[in-house]
C-alpha positions in Angstrom: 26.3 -21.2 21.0 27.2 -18.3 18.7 29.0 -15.6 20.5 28.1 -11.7 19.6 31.1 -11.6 17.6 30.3 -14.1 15.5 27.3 -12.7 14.5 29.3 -9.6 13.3 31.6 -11.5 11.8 28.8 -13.1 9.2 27.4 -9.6 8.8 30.7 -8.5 7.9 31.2 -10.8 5.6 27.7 -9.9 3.8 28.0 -6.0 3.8 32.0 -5.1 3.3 31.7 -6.8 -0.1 29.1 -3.6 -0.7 31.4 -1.1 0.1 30.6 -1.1 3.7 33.1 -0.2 6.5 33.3 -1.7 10.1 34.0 0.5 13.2 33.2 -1.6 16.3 29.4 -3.3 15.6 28.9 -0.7 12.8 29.2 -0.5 9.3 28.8 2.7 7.3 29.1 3.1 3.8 28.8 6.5 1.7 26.5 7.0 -0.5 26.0 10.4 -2.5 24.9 12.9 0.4 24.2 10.3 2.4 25.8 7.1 4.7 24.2 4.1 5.2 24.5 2.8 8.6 23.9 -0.5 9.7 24.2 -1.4 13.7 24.6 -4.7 15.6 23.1 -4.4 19.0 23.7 -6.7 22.3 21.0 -7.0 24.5 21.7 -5.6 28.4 22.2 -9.7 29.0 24.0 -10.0 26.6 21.8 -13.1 25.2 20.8 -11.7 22.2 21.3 -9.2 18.8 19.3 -7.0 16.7 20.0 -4.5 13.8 19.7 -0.9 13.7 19.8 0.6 10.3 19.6 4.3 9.7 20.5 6.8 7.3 23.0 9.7 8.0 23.4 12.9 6.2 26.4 15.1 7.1 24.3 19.0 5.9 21.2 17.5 8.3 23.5 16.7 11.6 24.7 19.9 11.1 21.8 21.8 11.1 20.8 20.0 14.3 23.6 19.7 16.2 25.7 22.7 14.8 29.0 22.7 12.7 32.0 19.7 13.2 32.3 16.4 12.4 30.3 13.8 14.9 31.2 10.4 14.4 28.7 8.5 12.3 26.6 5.9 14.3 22.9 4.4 14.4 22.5 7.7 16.8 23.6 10.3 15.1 21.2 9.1 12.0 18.3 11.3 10.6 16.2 8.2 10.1 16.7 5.0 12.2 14.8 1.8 12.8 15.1 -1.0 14.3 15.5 -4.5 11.2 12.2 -5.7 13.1 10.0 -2.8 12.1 11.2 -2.6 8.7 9.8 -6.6 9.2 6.6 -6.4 10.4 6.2 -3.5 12.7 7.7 -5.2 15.7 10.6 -5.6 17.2 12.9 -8.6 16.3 15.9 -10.0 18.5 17.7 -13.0 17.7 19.2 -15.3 20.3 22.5 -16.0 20.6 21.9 -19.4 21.8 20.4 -20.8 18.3 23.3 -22.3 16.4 21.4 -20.5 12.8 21.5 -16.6 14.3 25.0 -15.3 12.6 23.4 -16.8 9.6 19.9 -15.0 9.9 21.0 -11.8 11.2 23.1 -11.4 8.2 20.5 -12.6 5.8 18.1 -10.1 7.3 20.5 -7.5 6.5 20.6 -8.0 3.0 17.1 -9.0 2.6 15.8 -5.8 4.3 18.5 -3.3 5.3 19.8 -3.1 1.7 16.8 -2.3 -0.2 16.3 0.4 2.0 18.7 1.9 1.4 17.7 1.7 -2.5 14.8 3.3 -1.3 15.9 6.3 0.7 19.1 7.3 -1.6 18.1 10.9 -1.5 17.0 13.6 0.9 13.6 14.0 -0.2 13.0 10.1 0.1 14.4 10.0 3.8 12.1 12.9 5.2 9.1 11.2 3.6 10.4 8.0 5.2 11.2 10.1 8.6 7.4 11.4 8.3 5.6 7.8 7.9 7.5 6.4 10.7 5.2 5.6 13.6 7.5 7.6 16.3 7.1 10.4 14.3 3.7 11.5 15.6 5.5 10.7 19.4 5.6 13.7 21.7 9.5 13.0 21.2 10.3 15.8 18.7 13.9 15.1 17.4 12.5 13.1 14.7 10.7 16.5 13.6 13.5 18.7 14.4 15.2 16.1 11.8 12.4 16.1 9.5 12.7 19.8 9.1 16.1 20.2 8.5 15.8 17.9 6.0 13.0 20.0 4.6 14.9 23.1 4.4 17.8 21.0 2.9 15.5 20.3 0.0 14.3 23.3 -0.9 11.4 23.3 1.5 12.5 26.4 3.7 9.0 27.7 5.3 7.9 24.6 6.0 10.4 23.7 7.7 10.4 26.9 10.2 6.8 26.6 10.9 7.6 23.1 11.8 10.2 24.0 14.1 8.3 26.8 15.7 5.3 24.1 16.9 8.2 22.3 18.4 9.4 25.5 20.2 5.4 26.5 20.7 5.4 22.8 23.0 8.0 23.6 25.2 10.1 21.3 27.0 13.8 20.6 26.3 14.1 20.6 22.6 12.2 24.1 22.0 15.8 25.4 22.7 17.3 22.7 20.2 14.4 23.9 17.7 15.3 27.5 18.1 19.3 27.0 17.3 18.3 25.0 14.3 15.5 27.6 13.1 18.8 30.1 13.6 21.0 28.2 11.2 18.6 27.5 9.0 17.9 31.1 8.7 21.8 31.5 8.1 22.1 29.6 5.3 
């Protein structure tokens, strides 16, 4: 039986020969404006992995979060997804007792993981991405707090304020997230 580690080891050995660093069960990798992230995750029993794979942008955490430097992780992406959706629109976990899942998990990586990051190598391509995602239409409203900073990071100002002010216009917790980011958006 393959143990968790080994499974990042074999992804390891796939991505750092693309320029991707390891931290932990993540590997991050610079690109332009933007990071690629890639994520192994342990199930709560600890009997089996998936991938996370997201896209962070430094200007876009900012305008969400405020000024500094957060650590880059599958959480702190603009867009994220799980490797199974990316797939077939379902979630995917691999066991970690099948002798072959170090070897698949890092063959999905580079099957699916690494052209999407082809795809989404600029701004404009991630918030069209961030838009088509499923969770997008949720009544969870980060991803449109994201999806309008990334607007107003391309040029796409108003849109991105009238956005935020039908998040603030639904209440709840993030209407006062919505607000600070509509503030430094203003600001810049």
């Amino acid at each position: 039986m393959p143990t968790a580690q080994e499974v990042s080891r074999s992804v390891d050995s796939s991505l750092s020969g693309l320029g991707f660093q390891r931290r932990g069960k993540t590997w991050t990798r610079r690109a332009g404006d933007l990071h690629d992230v890639v994520n192994l995750q342990v199930s709560k029993g600890g009997d089996s992995v998936t991938l996370n794979v997201g896209i962070f942008d430094r200007a876009c955490d900012q305008l969400c979060w405020g000024p500094g430097e957060r650590s880059i992780s599958e959480v702190s992406c603009a867009f994220v997804e799980r490797i199974g959706y990316l797939v077939g629109r379902t979630d995917l976990w691999w066991s970690l007792e099948e002798e072959h899942t170090p070897t698949e998990v890092a063959e999905a990586a580079m099957r699916h993981a690494i052209p999407l990051f082809e795809r989404l190598s600029t701004r404009e391509a991630v918030a069209d991405a961030l838009q088509r995602q499923p969770k997008f239409n949720w009544s969870y409203p980060f991803p449109k707090i994201c999806f309008a900073a990334m607007r107003a990071l391309t040029g796409h100002r108003d849109e991105a304020l009238l956005l935020l002010q039908k998040v603030q216009a639904a209440g709840g917790g993030w209407a006062a997230r919505a607000v600070e980011v509509e503030g430094r958006i203003c600001g810049f």
